[in-house]
C-alpha positions in Angstrom: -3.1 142.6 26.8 -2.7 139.1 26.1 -0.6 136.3 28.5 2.6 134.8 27.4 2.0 131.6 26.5 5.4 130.4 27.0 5.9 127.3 28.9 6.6 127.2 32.4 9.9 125.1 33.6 7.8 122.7 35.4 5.8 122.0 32.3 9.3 122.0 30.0 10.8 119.0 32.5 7.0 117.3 32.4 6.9 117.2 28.4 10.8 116.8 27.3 12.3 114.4 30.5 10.7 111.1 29.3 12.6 111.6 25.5 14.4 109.1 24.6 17.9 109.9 22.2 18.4 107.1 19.4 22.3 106.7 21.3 23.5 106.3 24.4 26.5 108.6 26.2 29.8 105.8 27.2 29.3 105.6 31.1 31.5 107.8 33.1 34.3 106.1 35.5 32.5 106.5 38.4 29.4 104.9 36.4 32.2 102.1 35.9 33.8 101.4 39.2 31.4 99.7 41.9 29.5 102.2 44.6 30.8 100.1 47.2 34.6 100.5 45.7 34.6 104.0 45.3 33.2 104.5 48.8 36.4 102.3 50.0 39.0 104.3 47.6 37.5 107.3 49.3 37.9 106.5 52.7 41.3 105.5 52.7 42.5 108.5 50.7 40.5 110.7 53.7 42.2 108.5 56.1 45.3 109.8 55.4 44.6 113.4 55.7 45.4 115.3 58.9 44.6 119.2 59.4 48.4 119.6 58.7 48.2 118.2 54.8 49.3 121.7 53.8 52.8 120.8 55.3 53.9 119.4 52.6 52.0 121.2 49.8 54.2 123.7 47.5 53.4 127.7 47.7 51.0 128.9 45.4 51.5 133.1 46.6 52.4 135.4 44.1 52.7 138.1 46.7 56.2 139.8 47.5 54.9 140.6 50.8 54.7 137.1 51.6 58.4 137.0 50.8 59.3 140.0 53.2 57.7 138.4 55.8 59.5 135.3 55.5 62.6 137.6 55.4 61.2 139.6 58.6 60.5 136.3 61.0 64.1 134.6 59.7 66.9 134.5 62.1 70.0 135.0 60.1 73.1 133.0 61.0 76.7 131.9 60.0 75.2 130.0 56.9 74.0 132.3 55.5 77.0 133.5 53.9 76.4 130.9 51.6 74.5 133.3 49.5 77.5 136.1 49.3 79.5 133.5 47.8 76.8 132.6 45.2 76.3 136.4 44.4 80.4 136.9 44.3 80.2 133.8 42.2 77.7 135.5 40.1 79.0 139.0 39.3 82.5 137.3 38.6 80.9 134.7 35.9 78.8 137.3 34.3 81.7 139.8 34.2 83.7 137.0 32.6 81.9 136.0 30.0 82.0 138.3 27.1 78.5 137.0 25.5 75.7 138.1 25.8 76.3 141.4 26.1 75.6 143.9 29.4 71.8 144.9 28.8 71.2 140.5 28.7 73.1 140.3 31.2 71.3 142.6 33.3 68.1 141.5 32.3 69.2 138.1 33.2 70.4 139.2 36.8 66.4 141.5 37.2 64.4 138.3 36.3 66.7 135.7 38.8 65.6 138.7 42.0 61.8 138.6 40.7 62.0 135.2 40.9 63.4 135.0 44.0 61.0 137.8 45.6 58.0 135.5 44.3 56.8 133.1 47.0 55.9 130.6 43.8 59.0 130.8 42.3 61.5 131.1 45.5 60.7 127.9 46.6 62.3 126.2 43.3 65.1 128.9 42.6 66.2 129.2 46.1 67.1 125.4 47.0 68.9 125.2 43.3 70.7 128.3 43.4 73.9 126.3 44.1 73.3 124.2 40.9 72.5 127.2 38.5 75.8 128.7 40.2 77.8 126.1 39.2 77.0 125.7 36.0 77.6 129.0 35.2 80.6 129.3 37.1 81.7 125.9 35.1 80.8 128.1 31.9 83.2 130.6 32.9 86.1 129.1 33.7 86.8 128.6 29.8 87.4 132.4 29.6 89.6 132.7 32.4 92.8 134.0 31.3 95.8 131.3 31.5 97.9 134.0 33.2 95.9 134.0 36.1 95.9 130.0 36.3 98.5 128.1 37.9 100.4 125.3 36.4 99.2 122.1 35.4 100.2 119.2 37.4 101.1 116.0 35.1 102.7 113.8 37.2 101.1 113.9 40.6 98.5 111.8 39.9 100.0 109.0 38.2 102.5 108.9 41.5 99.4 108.8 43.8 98.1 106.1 41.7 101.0 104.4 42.0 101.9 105.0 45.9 98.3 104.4 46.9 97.6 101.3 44.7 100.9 100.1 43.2 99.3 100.2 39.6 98.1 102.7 37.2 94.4 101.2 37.4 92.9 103.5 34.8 95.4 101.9 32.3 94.4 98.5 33.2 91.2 99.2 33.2 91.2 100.8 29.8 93.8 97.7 28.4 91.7 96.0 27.1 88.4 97.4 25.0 85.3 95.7 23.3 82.1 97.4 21.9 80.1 95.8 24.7 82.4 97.2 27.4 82.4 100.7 25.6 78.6 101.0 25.6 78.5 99.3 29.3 81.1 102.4 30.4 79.0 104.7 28.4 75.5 104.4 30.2 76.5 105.3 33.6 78.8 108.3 32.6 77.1 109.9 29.7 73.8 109.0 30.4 72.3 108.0 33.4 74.6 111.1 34.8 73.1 113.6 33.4 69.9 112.2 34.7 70.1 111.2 37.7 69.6 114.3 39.8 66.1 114.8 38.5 64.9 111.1 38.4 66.1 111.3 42.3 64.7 115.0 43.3 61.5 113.7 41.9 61.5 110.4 43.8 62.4 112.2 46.5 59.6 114.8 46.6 57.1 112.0 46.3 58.4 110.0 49.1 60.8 111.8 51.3 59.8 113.9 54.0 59.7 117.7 53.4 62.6 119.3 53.2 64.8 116.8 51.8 64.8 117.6 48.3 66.0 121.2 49.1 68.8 119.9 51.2 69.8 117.3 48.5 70.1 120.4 45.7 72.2 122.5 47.6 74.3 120.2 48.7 74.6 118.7 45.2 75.4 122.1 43.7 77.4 123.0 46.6 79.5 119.3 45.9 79.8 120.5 42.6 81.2 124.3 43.5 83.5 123.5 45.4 84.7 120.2 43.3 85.1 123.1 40.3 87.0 125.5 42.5 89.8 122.7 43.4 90.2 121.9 40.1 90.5 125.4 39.1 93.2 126.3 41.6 94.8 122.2 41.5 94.7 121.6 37.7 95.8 118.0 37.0 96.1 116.3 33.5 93.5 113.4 33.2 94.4 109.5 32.3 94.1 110.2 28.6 96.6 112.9 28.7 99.3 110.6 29.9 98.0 108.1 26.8 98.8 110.8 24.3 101.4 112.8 25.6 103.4 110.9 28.7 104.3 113.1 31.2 105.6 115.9 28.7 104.7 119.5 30.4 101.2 120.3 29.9 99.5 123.8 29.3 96.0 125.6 28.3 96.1 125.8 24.7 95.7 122.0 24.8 92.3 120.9 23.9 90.4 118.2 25.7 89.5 114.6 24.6 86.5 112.3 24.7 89.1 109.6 25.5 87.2 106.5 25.2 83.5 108.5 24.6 85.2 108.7 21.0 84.3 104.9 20.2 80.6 105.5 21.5 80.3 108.5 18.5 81.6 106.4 16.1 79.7 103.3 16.8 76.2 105.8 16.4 77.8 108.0 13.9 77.4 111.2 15.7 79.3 113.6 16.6 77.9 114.3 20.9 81.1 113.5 22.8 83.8 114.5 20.4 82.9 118.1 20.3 81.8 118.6 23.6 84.7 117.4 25.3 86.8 118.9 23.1 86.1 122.1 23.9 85.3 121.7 27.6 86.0 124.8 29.8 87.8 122.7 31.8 90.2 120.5 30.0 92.6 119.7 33.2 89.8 119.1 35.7 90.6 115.3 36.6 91.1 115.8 40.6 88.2 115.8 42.3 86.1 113.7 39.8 82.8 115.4 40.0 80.6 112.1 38.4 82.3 110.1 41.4 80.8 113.0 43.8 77.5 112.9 41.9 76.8 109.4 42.2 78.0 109.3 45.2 75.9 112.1 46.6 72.6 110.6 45.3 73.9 107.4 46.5 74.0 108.6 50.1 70.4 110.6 49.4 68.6 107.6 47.9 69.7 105.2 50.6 68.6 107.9 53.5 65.1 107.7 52.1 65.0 103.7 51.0 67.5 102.3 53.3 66.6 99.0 52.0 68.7 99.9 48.8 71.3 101.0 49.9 72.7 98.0 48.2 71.6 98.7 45.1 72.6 102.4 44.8 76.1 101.2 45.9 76.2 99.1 43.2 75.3 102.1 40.9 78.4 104.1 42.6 80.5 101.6 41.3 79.5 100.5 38.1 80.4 104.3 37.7 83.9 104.3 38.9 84.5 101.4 36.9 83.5 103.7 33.7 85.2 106.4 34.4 88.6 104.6 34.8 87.4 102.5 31.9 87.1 105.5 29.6 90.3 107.0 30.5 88.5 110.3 32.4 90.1 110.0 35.7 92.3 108.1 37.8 91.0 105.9 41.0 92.3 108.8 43.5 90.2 111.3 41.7 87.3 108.9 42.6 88.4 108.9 46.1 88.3 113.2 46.1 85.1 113.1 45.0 83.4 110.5 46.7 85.0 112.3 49.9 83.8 115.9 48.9 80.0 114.2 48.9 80.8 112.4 52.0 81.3 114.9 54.5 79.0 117.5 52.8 76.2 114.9 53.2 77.8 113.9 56.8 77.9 117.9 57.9 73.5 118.3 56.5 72.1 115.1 57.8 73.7 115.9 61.2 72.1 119.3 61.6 69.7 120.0 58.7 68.9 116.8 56.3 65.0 116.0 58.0 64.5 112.7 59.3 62.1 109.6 57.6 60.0 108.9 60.0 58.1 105.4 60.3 54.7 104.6 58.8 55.0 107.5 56.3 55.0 106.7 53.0 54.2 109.8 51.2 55.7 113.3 51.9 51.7 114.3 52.8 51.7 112.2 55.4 53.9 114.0 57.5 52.6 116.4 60.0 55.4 117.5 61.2 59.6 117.1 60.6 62.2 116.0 62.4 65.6 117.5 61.6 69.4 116.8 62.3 70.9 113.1 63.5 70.3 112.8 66.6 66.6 112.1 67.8 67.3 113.2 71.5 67.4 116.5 70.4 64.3 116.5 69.0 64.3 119.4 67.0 61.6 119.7 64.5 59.8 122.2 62.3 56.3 122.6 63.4 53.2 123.0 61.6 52.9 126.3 60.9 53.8 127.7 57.1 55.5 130.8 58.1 58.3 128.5 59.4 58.7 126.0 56.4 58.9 129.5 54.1 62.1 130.8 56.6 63.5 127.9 56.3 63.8 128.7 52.8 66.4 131.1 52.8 68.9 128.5 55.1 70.5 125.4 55.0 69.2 125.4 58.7 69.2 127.9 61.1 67.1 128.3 64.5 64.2 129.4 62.6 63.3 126.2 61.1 64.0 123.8 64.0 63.9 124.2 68.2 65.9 121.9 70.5 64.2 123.1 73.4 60.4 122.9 72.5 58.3 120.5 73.3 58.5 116.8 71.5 56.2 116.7 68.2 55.0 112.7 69.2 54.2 114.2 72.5 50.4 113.3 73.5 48.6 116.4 74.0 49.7 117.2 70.1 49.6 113.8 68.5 46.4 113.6 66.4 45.8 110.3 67.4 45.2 110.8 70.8 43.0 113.9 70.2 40.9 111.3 68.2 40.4 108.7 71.1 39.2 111.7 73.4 
């Protein structure tokens, strides 16, 4: 029988590595950036790694058990009732609404409990429940019957106007009008709005400490939830209603106005704010002004994380005040409501839930551990371990996710540092 005669792969290398190819492959980054560089960039990024990076990493489980575990270990307590009131909120809506029809609707209400029984998914859903409650809730109120609403209220505000500030100062405001003004008004309240929230939970996840951005979107939807249930059971007529009626009797066969949002789809020659506030669900919805609580809430957010500015996010709040009473949407003591509302729900979480920014952490993955509630004697914390951040996903706060009686976080026989210099 005769040998192969196939080349070995020692021979292959010998005969085909010195081959040269008539072009040359573009050099890879690496190939471009200095040795010496690299090895820099690569120390400081390992320099800032701890054992505890995974704090602030997101869950990547698909497992339900994980989910029953987390429901196992969690010690329930008074707030969680806040998720009876969400699935009250939710059968009502979706018994309200005529369309879609019952098998949607079902299927709707099957993939929102997957969703919530996958570790993945949970930790988005769960935080902005609130929000997706409100908006649907919002939805619904346009089919509410008018014989189970009470009676508008047309002249209350204008008197509070009056008693509080001696003036109507949505019709000064909205005297006198100019295209520059108009589109000035315009950006804050039908733009940036609408946008805001997810410019700022982004931000927020980047460079707040863990936790935050959960406690800013409940309370943001709660804000919202409860702004929508006063003006369900308190209807009052907005500035523009006076402008076109008075203070003739108002009731809910009325449509809604864009008010001064009309000169904005004219000048662009579309037809976005017309239509939309025509047929808002809520035409007599002026008291509490929910932009007011909006910007305010993400006012009081933003300046917790960059306390340095908190000027500058003030000045935001009130650029949007001035547009609202500008385009005739609400009067300055619906601004008030609002801005209150947000106020002592963000005063109630950062006292006991909201967790603190600590100093010398920049990134949300620098944080081995966090603090939580206002004051730092207490030192509650949340510690290191995962199964703790996951319980603390089905509260606003609750003695599973912080301990007032354990030992300090900064103390030395757990700071890494010190574990280092032994």
């Amino acid at each position: 029988m005769r040998k192969s005669t196939l080349p070995s792969r020692n021979d292959f290398q010998k005969t085909y590595s010195k081959i040269l190819l008539p072009f040359s492959w573009p050099p890879s980054i690496p190939a471009i950036i200095p040795h010496r560089i690299r090895r820099r960039l690569r120390s400081k990024v390992r320099s800032r790694q701890s054992p505890s990076t995974s704090f602030g990493h997101l869950q990547t489980s698909y497992s339900p058990a994980d989910t029953i575990e987390s429901l196992r270990l969690h010690r329930w307590s008074f707030y969680d009732g806040q998720y009876l009131i969400l699935i009250i909120l939710g059968i009502f809506s979706l018994c309200i609404i005529p369309s879609p029809g019952p098998l949607v609707k079902t299927a709707l209400a099957t993939l929102i409990i997957a969703a919530l029984i996958l570790p993945v998914s949970r930790q988005f859903l769960l935080p902005s429940l609130a929000i997706w409650s409100w908006l649907v809730f919002f939805y619904a109120c346009g089919f509410i019957p008018s014989t189970w609403r009470p009676p508008i209220w047309v002249r209350v505000l204008p008197a509070l106007e009056n008693i509080f500030y001696g003036a109507n100062l949505s019709n000064i405001l909205s005297a006198h009008t100019s295209t520059f003004l108009s589109i000035m008004a315009w950006l804050p309240y039908g733009i940036i709005h609408y946008g805001a929230p997810v410019v700022c939970s982004i931000i927020m996840f980047i460079f707040a400490a863990p936790g935050t951005v959960p406690m800013f979107a409940k309370s943001f939807g709660w804000m919202n939830l409860i702004g929508v249930a006063i003006q369900l059971t308190f209807p009052c007529s907005p500035p523009w209603y006076e402008n076109m009626y008075g203070h003739a009797p108002a009731n809910y066969s009325i449509h809604g106005s864009p008010a001064g949002l009309a000169a904005i789809d004219k000048l662009f020659g579309i037809a976005l704010y017309t239509p939309a506030f025509t047929g808002s669900p809520m035409v007599f919805g002026a008291f509490p002004s929910l932009h007011a609580g909006s910007a305010v809430m993400e006012a009081l957010f933003m300046s917790h994380v960059f306390p340095r500015l908190t000027p500058l996010f003030a000045l935001y709040t009130l650029w949007l005040w001035w547009a609202t009473m500008y385009l005739s949407h609400h009067y300055a003591v619906d601004l008030v409501g609002g801005s209150l509302l947000s106020g002592i729900i963000f005063h109630v979480v950062k006292s006991r839930f909201l967790p603190r920014q600590q100093p010398h952490k920049f990134l949300r993955w620098d944080y081995d551990f966090v603090e939580v509630g206002d004051d730092p004697a207490e030192k509650g914390y949340v510690s290191l371990d995962s199964r703790t951040e996951d319980t603390d996903d089905w509260t606003v706060g609750s003695s599973s996710s912080m301990s007032s009686d354990s030992r300090s976080p900064i103390d030395d026989s757990d700071s890494w540092d010190s574990e280092a210099q032994r």
